[in-house]
C-alpha positions in Angstrom: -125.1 31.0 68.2 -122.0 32.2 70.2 -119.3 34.0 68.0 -115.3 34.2 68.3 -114.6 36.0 71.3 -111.5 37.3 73.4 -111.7 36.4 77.2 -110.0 38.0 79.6 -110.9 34.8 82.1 -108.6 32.5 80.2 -110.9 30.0 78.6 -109.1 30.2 75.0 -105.7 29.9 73.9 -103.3 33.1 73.3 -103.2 31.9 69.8 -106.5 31.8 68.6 -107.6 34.8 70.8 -104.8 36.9 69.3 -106.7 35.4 65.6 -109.9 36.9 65.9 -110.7 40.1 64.6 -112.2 41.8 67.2 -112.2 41.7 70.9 -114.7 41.2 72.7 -114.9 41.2 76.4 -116.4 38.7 79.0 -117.0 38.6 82.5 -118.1 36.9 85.1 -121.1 36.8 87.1 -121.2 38.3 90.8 -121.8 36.0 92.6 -119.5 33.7 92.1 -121.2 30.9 89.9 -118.5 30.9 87.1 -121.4 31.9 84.3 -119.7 34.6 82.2 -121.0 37.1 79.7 -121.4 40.4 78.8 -121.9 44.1 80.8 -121.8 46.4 77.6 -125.0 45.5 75.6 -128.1 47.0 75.1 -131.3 46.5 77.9 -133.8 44.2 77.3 -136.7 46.7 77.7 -139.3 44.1 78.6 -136.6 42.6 81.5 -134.3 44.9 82.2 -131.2 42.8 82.3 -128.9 43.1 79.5 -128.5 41.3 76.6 -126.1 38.0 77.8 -126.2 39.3 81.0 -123.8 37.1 83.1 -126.5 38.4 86.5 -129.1 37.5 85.1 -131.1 34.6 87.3 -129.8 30.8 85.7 -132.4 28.5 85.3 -132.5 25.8 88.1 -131.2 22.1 86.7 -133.2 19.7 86.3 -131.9 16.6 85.6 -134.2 14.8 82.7 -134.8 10.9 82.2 -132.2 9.1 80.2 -132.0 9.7 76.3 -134.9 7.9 74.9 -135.5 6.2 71.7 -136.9 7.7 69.3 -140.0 9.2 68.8 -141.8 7.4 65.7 -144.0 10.4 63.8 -147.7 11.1 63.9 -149.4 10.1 60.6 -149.9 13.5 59.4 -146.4 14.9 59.9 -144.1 15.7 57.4 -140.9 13.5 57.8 -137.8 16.3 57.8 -135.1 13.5 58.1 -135.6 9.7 58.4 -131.9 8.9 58.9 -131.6 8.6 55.1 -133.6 11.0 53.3 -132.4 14.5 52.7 -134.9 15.5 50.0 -136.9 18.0 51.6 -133.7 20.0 52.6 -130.8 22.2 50.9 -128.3 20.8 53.1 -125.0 22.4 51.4 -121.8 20.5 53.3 -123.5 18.6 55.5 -123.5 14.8 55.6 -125.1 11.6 56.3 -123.0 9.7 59.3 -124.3 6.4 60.7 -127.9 7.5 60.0 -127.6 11.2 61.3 -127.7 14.3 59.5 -124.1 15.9 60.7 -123.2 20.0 60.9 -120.2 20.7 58.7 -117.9 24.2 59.8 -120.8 27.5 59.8 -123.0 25.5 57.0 -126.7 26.0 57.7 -129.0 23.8 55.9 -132.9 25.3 55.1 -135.7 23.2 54.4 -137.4 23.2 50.7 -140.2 24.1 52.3 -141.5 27.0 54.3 -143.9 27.4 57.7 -146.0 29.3 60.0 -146.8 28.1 63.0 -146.1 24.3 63.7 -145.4 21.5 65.8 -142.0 20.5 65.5 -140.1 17.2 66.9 -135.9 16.7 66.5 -133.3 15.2 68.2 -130.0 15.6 68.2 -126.7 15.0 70.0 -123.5 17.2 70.3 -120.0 14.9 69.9 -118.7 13.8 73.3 -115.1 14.5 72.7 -115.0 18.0 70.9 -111.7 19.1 70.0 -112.2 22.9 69.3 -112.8 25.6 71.4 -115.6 26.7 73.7 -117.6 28.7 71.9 -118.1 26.0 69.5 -118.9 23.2 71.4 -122.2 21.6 71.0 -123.2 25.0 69.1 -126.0 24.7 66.9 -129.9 26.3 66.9 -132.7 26.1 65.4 -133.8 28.9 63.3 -137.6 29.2 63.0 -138.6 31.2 60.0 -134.5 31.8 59.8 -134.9 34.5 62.1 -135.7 33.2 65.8 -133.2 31.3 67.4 -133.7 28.6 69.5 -130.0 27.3 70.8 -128.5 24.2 70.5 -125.7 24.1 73.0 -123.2 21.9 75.8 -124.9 23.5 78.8 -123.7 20.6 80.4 -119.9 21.3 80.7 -119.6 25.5 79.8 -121.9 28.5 82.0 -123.1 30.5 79.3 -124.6 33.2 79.7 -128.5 32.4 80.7 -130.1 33.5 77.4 -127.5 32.0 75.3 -127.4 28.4 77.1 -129.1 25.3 75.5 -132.7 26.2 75.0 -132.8 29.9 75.3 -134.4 31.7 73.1 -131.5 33.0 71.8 -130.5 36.7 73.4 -134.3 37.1 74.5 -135.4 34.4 77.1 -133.5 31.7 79.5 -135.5 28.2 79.3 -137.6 27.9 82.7 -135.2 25.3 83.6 -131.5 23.6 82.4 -132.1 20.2 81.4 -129.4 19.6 79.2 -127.7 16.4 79.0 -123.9 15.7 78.6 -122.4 15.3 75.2 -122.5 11.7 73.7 -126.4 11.6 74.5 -129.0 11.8 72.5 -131.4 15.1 73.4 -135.0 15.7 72.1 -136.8 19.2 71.4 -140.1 19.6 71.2 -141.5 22.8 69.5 -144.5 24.7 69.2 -144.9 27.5 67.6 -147.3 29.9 66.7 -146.3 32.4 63.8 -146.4 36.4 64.0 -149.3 37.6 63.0 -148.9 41.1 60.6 -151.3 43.5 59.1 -150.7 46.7 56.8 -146.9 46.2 57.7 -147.5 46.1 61.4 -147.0 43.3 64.1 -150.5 42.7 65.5 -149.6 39.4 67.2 -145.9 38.5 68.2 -144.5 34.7 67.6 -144.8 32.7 70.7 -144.0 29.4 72.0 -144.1 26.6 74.1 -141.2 24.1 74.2 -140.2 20.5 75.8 -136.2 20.1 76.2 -136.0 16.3 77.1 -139.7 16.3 78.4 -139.5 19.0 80.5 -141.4 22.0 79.8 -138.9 25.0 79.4 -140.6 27.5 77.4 -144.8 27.8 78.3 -146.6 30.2 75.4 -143.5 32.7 75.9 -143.3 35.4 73.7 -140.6 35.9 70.7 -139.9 39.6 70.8 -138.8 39.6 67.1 -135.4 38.2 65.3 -132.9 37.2 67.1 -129.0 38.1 67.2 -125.6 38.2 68.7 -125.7 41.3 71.6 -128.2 42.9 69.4 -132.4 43.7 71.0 -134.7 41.7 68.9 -136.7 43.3 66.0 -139.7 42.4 64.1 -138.2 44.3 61.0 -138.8 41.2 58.7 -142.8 40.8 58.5 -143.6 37.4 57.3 -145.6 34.8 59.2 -143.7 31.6 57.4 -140.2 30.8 56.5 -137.9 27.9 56.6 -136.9 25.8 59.4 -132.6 26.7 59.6 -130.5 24.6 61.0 -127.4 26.9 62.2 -124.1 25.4 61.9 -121.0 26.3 64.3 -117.6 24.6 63.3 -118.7 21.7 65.7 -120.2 18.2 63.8 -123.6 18.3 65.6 -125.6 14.9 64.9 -129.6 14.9 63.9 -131.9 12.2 63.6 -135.7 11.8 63.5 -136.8 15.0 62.4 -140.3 15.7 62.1 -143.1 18.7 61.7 -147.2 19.3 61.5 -148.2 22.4 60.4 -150.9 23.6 62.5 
């Protein structure tokens, strides 16, 4: 998730910066690497760097194998999307193209059913010639439970902020390394999650997760320090241990195939 922003480094046109309704400022990092973000959010206690902080370390790239075919299920999974079937979701505008489930404008589609922890596979592919401005391009996540974001985003081409790029954990955690491949190719995620554990209204276990981006371990049992959000610290304020699977729409036609989970 990255919103409408103004940019003082000139990545957007006059006329939609002078369209959104509020201004919000980004800079670049200091030593030179072109990432840009933000120097006015709160502190990550647990870190210390701020939330889409432009200094904060990038992950080192990594480049991955070429996109693969895909991954036929296990024969316990649950089938999410089979390239025809949309049954188990509440997929509002979205679409069926050429055997993919495509994002239509902010729509987020929520599965029927809900989870707790899991083993999730998807792939997905953002469009190779997007016609729209940065912040949209190849945006999408992955909204476990609806609340924890994991981001969906062309890494490739634009230096977002390290715990905003394509498999962060969105405004929390950078993925160990960047192994995002350029638009027009199909990329696989590979999720799993174990579910926050509360008792008499209090977090006794936080989520957690380990995570394959192109098979290439980029999260390894890392801790979810609650919801996430845009420039906001995390919170635990919601205390269920299931919820939907979200997939979270950004005004750019994002493509899924082959969408598959086990509940563990």
């Amino acid at each position: 998730m990255v919103p409408t922003v103004i940019v003082r480094l000139c990545l957007i046109p006059l006329a939609l910066a002078t369209s959104c309704l509020r201004a919000e400022e980004l800079v670049k990092a200091k030593n030179g690497s072109g990432i840009f973000g933000y120097k006015h959010t709160p502190k990550l206690p647990w870190c210390g760097y701020l939330v889409h902080d432009p200094d904060r370390p990038a992950p080192p790239i990594v480049t991955p194998a070429p996109s693969p075919t895909p991954t036929p299920p296990p024969a316990d999974a649950i089938i999410l999307f089979n390239g025809t079937d949309l049954s188990q979701w509440d997929p509002g505008s979205w679409k069926l193209t050429d055997g993919t489930f495509e994002a239509h404008e902010n729509e987020s589609p929520r599965t029927k059913q809900e989870f707790g922890s899991f083993q999730l596979h998807l792939e997905w592919m953002a469009p190779a010639n997007f016609q729209g401005p940065w912040h949209d391009q190849g945006n999408n996540g992955v909204l476990i439970h609806g609340l924890y974001e994991i981001q969906i985003f062309d890494s490739h081409n634009i230096k977002l902020y390290p715990d905003g790029q394509c498999a962060a954990i969105y405004a929390q955690t950078p993925p160990l390394v960047h192994a995002t491949l350029p638009p027009g190719q199909w990329q696989t995620y590979q999720i799993i999650f174990t579910a926050p554990v509360f008792k008499d209204d209090e977090l006794v276990s936080p989520a957690r997760i380990t995570m394959f981006h192109n098979g290439i371990l980029v999260h390894h049992h890392q801790e979810i320090f609650g919801a996430t959000g845009h420039m906001v610290l995390p919170h635990y304020n919601r205390k269920i241990s299931q919820g939907p699977l979200v997939l979270h729409g950004h005004n750019c036609p994002v493509r899924f195939r082959n969408i598959w989970i086990r509940k563990l």
